[in-house]
N, C-alpha and C positions, 0 to 999 in steps of 0.2 A: 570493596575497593582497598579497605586497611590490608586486608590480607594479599593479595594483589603488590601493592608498594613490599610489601615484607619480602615475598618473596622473592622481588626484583632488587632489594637490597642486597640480599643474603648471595643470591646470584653475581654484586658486584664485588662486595667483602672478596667471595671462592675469587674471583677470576684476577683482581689486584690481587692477591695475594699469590698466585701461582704467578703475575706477569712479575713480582718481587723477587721469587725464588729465581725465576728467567734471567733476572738480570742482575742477582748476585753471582750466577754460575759463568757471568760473562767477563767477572773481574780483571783476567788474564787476557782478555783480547785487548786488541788494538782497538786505537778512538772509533777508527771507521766501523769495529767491528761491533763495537758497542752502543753504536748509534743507529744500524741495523737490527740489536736487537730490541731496545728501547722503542724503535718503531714497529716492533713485530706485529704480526695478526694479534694475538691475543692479548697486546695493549688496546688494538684500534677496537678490539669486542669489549674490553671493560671500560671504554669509555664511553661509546656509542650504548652499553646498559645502562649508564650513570646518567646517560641523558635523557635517556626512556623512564628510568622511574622518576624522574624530577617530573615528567612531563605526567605519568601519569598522579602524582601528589598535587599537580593542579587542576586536573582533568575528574577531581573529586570532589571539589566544589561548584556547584551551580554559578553561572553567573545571575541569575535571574529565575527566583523559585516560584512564581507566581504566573500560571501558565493557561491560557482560552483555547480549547481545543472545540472546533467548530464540527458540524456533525449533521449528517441526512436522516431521516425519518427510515431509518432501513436496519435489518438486524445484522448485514455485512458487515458493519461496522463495530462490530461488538468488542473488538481488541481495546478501545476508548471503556465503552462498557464496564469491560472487566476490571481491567486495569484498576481504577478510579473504586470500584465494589470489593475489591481482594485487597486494596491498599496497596499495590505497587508503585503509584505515583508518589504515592507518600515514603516509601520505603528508598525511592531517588532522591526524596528533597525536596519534590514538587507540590505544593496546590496548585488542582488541576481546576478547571469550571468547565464545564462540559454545556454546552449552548448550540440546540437546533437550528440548524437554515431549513431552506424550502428549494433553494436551487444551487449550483456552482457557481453562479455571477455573484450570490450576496455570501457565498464563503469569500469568493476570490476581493469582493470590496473588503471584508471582514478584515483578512490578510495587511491588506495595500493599508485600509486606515488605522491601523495597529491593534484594532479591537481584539482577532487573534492572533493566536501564534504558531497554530498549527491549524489544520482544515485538513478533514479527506474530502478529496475531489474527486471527480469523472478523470480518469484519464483524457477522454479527448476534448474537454472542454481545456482540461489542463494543460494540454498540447497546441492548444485554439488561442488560448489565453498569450502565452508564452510568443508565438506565431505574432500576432500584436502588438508585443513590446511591454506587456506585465512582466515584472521581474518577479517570480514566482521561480523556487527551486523545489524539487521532487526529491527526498530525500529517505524516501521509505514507502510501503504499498499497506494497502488496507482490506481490499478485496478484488479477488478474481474469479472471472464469471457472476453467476446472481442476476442474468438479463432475460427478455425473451418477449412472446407476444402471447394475448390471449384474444378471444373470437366471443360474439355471442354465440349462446350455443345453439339458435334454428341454423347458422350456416353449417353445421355438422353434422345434422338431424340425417340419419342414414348411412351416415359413412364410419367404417371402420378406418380407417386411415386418414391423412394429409398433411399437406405439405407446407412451402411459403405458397404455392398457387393457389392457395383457398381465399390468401389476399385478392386476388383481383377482381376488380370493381368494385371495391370498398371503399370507405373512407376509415383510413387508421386514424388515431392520436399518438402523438408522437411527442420530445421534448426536443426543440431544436439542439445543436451544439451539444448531443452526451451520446455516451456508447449507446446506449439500445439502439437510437437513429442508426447511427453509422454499422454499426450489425446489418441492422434491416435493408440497407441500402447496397451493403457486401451482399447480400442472401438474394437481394434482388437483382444484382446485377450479376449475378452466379449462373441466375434461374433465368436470365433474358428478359425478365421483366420489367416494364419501363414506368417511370413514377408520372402521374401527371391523372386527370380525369378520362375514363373512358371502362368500357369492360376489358378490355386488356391489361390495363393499368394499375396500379396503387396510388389511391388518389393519400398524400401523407397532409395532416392537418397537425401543426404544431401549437405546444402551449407551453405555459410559462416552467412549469415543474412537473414531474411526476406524478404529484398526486393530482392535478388537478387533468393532468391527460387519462389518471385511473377513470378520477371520478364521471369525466368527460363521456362513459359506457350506459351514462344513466342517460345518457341525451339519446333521443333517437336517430338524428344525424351521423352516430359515431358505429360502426362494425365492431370495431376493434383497437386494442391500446396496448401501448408499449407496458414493462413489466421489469422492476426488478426489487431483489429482496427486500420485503417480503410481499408483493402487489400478487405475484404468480399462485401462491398459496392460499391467498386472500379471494383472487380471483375465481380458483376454484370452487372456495365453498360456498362463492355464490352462483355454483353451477356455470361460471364463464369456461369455456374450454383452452387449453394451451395450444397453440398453434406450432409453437416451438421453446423449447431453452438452449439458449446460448452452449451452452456444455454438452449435449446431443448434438451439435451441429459440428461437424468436421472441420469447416472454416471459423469454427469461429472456438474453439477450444482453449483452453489455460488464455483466455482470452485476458490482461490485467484492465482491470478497473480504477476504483476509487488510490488514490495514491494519497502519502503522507507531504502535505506542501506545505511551504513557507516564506517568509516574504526573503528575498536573498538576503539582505541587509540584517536582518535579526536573527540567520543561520550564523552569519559571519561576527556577529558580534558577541552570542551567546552559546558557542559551540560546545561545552559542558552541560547545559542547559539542555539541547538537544539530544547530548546521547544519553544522561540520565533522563529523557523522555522516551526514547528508542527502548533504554533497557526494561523500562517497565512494560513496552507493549510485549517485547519477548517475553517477560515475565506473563504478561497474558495473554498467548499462545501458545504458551508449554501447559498455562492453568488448562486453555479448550479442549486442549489435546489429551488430556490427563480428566476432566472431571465436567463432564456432560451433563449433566444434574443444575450443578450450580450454574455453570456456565448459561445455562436458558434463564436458571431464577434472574441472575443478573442482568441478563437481554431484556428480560419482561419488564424491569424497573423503567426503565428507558422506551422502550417498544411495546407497549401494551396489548399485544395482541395472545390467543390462546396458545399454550405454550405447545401445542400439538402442530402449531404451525412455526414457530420458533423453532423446533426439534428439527421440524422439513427441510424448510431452510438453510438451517445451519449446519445440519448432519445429514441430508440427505444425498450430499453427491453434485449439489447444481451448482454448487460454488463454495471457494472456500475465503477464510480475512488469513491473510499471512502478512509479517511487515517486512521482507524483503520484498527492496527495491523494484525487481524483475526488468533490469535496464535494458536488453536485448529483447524483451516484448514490447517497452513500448517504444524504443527504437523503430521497430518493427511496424508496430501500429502508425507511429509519426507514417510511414512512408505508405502505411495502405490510406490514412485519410486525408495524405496529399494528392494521391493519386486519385482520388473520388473528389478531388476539387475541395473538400472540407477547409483548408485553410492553405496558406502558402508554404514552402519548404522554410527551413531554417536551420541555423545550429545551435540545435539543443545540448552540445557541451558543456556550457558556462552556467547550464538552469536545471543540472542531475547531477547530485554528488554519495558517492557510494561512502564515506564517509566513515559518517555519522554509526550508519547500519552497522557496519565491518569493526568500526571500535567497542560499539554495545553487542554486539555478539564476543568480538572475540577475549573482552571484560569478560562477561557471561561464563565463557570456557573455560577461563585463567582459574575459576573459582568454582567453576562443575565442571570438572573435562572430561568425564564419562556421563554426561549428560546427551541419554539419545535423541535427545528433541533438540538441543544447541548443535549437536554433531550433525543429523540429518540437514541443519538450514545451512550449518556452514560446508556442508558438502554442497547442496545444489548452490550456496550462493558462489564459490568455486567455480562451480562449475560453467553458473550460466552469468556472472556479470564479468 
């Protein structure tokens, strides 16, 4: 950040000093002619830099270095992970505490009661939440894609192929209020397939969390259960079979997920705070991208499962943790799980702010501008927010 301020000083020094020379060369004009130049372009640019470096000289300190970032039992989320394991939290300013939920409701109370400060969330509970009247703002992404279903495996016993119709007349597990539902529900009504009890049917039985709709495959009651990073890889090596992932399915593609949320009031009051929280996940997103090795050792700390399934996961293609925004997907999203009745319409203007993201990136660049991994995010974030 020092470096940063410097060069936006040195930048105001060059540019008053050429609006100096401007307007000693104007000695010989007339009043009017002199007050013309006095207001030129290149005054209104070296003051308008003199305000930008003040602002960034304040934008360097935290308001509040003490920070709960709330977190799912899932290796999508590993940008927290990393982060917190490489020391970039620390490298902003931050003590971070990294503290497991079990669902989106006890992020989202986490949030409201000040416990946190940050939570990755479901997109669509996030959107469900919001829809209700939680003041909750979205102000970064954490994962996209990482969903899907799996089957025991006698309904597959002979078949080389299938589809979502292997569903029918089953009873799935599901979690109410999160993406994989509303996926299932997209896939279903894709395929003409109608939810409710019957052999035609997908009979959908909801629970409280994820894991407990995983473990819910031990009952005999249940066919099949929802799935995301890392249940789908888990599920396999207990010989359950994938029915689908999200990322293989045309509809349901660069699908975003978990998002970085915050209660609005504590975005608004510690906005320092926040983008020295941004910069370190980019910090640990250029580490993913750059060094595959560590990046699992650090997942496993956190997610204890074999790191061959870690690897799958995380590298295999079914989804990736980025922390831009992706405003135009869930834009997007809002309007497909309005249309499926999930929640009522609203305007989510006042509860997504591109921000935060756009200042810690383009901090980031001011200080590695040939950085291919800051250059590729601020191209697509260009492009697509």
């Amino acid at each position: 950040m020092k470096k940063i301020t410097a060069i936006l000083l040195a930048l105001v020094l060059l540019l008053l000093t050429a609006a100096a020379l401007a307007d000693d060369c104007c000695c010989a004009c007339n009043e009017e002619e002199k007050e013309e130049a006095q207001a030129s372009p290149l005054s209104l640019i070296a003051s308008a830099a003199a305000e930008e470096a003040v602002q960034e000289i304040q934008l360097g300190q935290p308001e509040k270095t003490d920070f709960s970032l709330g977190y799912l039992n899932s290796t999508a989320h590993l940008l927290g992970f990393v982060a917190q394991e490489e020391g970039y939290f620390n490298e902003e300013g931050l003590t971070v505490d990294l503290i497991q939920f079990s669902s989106a409701a006890e992020l989202s109370n986490g949030l409201e009661s000040g416990k946190l400060d940050v939570a990755f969330i479901g997109s669509v509970p996030t959107l469900t939440f919001q829809s209700k009247g939680h003041d909750l703002t979205v102000f970064g992404g954490a994962m996209t894609n990482g969903h899907g279903y799996v089957i025991k495996p006698e309904y597959t016993e002979g078949l080389e192929s299938w589809d979502i119709s292997i569903l029918k007349g089953r009873n799935v597990a599901s979690v109410k209020n999160s993406v994989q539902d509303a996926e299932l529900q997209i896939l279903l009504k894709n395929a003409g397939i109608e939810i409710g009890e019957g052999g035609d049917k997908v009979n959908i039985i909801y629970f409280d969390s994820q894991k407990d709709a995983f473990a819910a495959l031990q009952n005999g009651s249940i066919d099949a259960a929802s799935v995301y990073s890392p249940y789908a890889s888990l599920a396999e090596g207990l010989d359950y079979k994938v029915v689908y992932r999200c990322s293989e399915e045309e509809a349901l593609k660069n699908q975003p997920c978990c998002r970085q949320v915050a209660f609005t009031e504590a975005l608004k009051q510690n906005p320092n705070s926040y983008v020295a929280f941004e910069r370190a996940l980019l910090k640990a997103y250029k580490f993913t991208q750059e060094n595959e090795e560590q990046t699992i050792k650090d997942v496993k700390k956190y997610i204890d499962i074999d790191e061959d399934y870690i690897r799958t996961e995380v590298y295999g293609g079914y989804g990736t943790s980025n922390p831009d925004p992706d405003k135009q997907g869930i834009v997007a999203l809002k309007q497909t799980i309005v249309d499926l009745g999930y929640t009522e319409d609203y305007d989510i203007e006042p509860l997504f702010t591109l921000s935060v993201y756009e200042t810690a990136l383009n901090s980031l660049l001011a200080e590695y501008p040939d950085d291919p991994v800051y250059l590729s995010q601020k191209e697509h974030f260009d492009q697509y927010e």
